[in-house]
N, C-alpha and C positions, 0 to 999 in steps of 0.2 A: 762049144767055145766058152772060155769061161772073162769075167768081166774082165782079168790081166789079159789078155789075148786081142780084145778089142781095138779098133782103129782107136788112138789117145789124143786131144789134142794139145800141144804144150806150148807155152810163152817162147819165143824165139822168132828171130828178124825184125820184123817191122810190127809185130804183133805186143813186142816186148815195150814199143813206147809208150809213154803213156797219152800222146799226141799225133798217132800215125796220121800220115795223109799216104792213102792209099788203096786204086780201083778194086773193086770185088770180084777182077778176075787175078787180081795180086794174091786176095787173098788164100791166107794158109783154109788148104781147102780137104776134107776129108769126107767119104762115102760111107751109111751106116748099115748095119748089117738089119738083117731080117734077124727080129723078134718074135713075135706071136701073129699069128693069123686071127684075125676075131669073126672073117665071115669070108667067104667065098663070094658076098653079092658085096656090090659099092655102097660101103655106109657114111655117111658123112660123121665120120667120129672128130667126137672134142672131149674137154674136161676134163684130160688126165689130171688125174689126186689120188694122193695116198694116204691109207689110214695109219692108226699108232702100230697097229699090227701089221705095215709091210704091205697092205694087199690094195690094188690098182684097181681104182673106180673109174669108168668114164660111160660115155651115153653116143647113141648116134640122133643128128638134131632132125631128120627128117622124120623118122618113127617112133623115136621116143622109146627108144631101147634104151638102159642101165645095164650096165657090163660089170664084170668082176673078175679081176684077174690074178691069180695065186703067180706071183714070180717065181719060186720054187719048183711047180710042175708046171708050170703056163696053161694052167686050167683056166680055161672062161666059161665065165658063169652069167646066165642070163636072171638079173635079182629082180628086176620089175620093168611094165612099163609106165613113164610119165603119162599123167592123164589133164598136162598142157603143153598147148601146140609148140614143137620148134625148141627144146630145151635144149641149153647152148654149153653151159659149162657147170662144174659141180666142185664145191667148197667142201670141206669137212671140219665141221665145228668142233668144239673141244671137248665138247660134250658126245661128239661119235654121231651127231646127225648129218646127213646129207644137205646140205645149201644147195638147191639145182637153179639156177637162171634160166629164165625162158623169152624167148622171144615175139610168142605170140604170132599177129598176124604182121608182123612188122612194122605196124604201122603206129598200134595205140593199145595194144591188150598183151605186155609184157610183163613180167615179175618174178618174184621169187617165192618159189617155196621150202618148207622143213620138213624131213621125211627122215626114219629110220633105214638105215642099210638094205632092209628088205622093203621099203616102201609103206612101211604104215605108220599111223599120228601124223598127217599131213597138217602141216600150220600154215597158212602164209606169211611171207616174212613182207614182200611187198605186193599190194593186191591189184592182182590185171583190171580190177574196176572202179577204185579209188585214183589211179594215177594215169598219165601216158607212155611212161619207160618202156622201151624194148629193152629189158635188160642183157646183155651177152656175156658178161662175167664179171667177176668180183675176186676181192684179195682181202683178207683180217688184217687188222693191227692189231698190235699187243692188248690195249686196253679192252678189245669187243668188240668194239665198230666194224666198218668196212665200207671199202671203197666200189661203187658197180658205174662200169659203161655205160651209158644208153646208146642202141644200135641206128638209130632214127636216122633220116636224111640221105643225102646223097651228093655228090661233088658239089654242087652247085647249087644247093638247099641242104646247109650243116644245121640242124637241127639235132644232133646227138649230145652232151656233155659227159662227164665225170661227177659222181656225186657223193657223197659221206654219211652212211648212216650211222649214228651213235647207237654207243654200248646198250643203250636202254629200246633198243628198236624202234624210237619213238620221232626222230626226229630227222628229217631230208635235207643236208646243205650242199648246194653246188658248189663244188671244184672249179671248175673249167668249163663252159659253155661253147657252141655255133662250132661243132666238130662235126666232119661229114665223115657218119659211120662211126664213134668208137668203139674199138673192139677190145684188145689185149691189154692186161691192166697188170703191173706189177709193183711191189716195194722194195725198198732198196735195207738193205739191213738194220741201217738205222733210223729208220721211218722216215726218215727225212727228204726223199726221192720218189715221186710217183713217176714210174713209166707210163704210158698209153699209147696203143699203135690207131691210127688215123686210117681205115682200110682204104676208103674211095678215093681220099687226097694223096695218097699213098705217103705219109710223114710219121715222125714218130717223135712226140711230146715227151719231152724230159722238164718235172714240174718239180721245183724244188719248195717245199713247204716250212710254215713257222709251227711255233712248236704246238700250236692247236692244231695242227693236223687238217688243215680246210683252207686256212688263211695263204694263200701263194706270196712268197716270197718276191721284195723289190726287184724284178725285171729275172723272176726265176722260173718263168714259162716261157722255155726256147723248144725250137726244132732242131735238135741237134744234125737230122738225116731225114734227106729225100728218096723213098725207095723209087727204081723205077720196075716196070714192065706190067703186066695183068696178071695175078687179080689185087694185088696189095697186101699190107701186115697185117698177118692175126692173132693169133694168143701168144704170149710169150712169161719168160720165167729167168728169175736170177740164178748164179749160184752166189757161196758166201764170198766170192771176189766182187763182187757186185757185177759181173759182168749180167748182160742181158740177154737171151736167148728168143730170137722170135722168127715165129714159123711165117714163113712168105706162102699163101696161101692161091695152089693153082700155078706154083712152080718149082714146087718137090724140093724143096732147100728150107735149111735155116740158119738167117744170119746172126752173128754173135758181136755185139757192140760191147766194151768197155763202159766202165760209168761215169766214165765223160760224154757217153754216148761217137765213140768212133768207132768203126766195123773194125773187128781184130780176126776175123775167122768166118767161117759157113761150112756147113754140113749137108751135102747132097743126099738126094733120098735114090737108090739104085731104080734104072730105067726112066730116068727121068728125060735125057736126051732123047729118048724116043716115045715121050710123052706121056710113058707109065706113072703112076702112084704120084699124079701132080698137086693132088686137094691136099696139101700139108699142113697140119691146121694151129698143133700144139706139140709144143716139150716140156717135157718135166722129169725131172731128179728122181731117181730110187735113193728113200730117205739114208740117209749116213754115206754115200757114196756121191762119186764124179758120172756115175753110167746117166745118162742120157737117154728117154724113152719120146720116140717122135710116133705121132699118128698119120697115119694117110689113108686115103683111097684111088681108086683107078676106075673112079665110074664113065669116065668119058670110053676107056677103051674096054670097059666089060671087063675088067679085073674083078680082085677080092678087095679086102679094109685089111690093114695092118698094123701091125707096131714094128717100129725100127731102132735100131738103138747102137751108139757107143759113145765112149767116155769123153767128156765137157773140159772144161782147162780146171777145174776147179769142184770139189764137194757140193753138192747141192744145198743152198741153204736150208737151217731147221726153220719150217716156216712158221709164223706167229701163228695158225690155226690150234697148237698144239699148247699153247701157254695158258 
């Protein structure tokens, strides 16, 4: 099947306002095909990223696998494993190294490290023993910096924020603080827009920033959307419409909001009614195109790990990693 052929999704009805009010059984709804298989046993895959050269990194967070995946043949490739605990999503710098978040023990020994493609010159970017971060993922801006979650807390004890490291790797400023669980973190094209999805309170922060990039603009951190059901929002990704893409994680779907932050669309992951491939974790863009690549697994029912895929409203944005 080639990427023309694919389920598409297009602006039309209620989709096309720029202001919709309307249920997420309204919406325009479409089902994604099977892409690549990465394992016959339930991985908890995240981190989909792509390099300059095309080819699809991700990791699963329980074992600390690093994947590689040729789009071309849908060859996967086993590059390394992480050797800390629980690594959650993976960056790719512009220089070609792997950023990998790690989670740690959830509690207080999270961070970030730098690794070549194959895993070797390992740097820390942030140290599981100088800080308390559960880091769960990160997004570059143009200048170097970047944005990382902290995964900490829990409904009812938010202990997690948003945070900013500068170009110079030197310096920690908080964003957004007393978030229970931050997980998914996105930019908006013209850096002016931090997304973050709120896993355990199931909400999702639309934070609109000054032009230092840290400083929150007058009364410009709202909750645009309540999700409901179990387990809540996790990674998610723009295209260059700014719309948003975030995978509902533990319900086989991913919903797609506008950058007003209102639901315009959702993408079901097949077997999902009958409770198949429901840990849906992340989506992300095959660079210069609209295709759409989502992860899941099917560990509750003894399935495999996969990749699902079809085409977004809109090109995938060029993401700042690449500047």
């Amino acid at each position: 099947m080639t990427a023309q052929q694919l389920p598409t999704l297009v602006y039309s009805g209620k989709s096309n306002s720029a202001v919709p009010i309307v249920t997420e059984s309204e919406l325009q709804t479409i089902t994604a095909e099977p892409w690549v298989k990465i394992s016959d046993r339930g991985l908890q895959l995240e981190g989909l990223n792509f390099d300059k050269q095309g080819q699809l990194y991700l990791l699963d967070v329980f074992e600390g696998n690093i994947f590689k995946v040729n789009p071309a043949t849908k060859e996967v490739t086993h590059q390394f494993t992480a050797n800390k605990d629980h690594p959650a999503a993976i960056k790719i710098h512009k220089d070609g190294r792997l950023f990998i978040c790690y989670l740690g023990d959830f509690k207080s020994t999270g961070g970030i490290f730098a690794v070549t493609p194959e895993g070797q010159n390992q740097q820390d970017i942030i140290n599981d023993i100088a800080t308390e971060y559960c880091i769960d993922d990160m997004v570059f801006d143009s200048k170097g910096g970047f944005y990382f979650t902290d995964f900490r807390g829990y409904s009812t004890k938010p202990e997690g924020g948003v945070y900013y490291v500068s170009p110079d790797l030197k310096t920690v400023t908080p964003v957004i603080q007393n978030i229970s669980v931050a997980n998914g973190i996105a930019l908006s094209t013209d850096e002016k827009v931090l997304w973050v999805t709120e896993t355990t309170a199931n909400r999702l922060h639309r934070i609109a920033l000054k032009d230092d990039g840290v400083t929150i603009q007058p009364f410009g951190a709202t909750i645009p959307y309540y999700f409901t059901g179990h387990e809540g929002p996790d990674s998610c990704c723009i295209d260059s419409d700014d719309n948003l893409y975030v995978a509902m994680y533990g319900q086989g779907r991913v919903l797609v909001f506008n950058k007003r932050g209102y639901p315009i669309g959702q993408i079901l992951i097949p077997g999902r009614d009958e409770g198949h491939m429901l840990r849906s974790t992340h989506p992300q863009f095959i660079p210069g195109t609209n295709q759409l690549i989502i992860c899941s697994n099917d560990i509750e029912m003894g399935g495999g790990s996969m990749l699902y895929t079809v085409n977004g409203f809109a090109k995938g944005h060029h993401s700042f990693q690449f500047h």
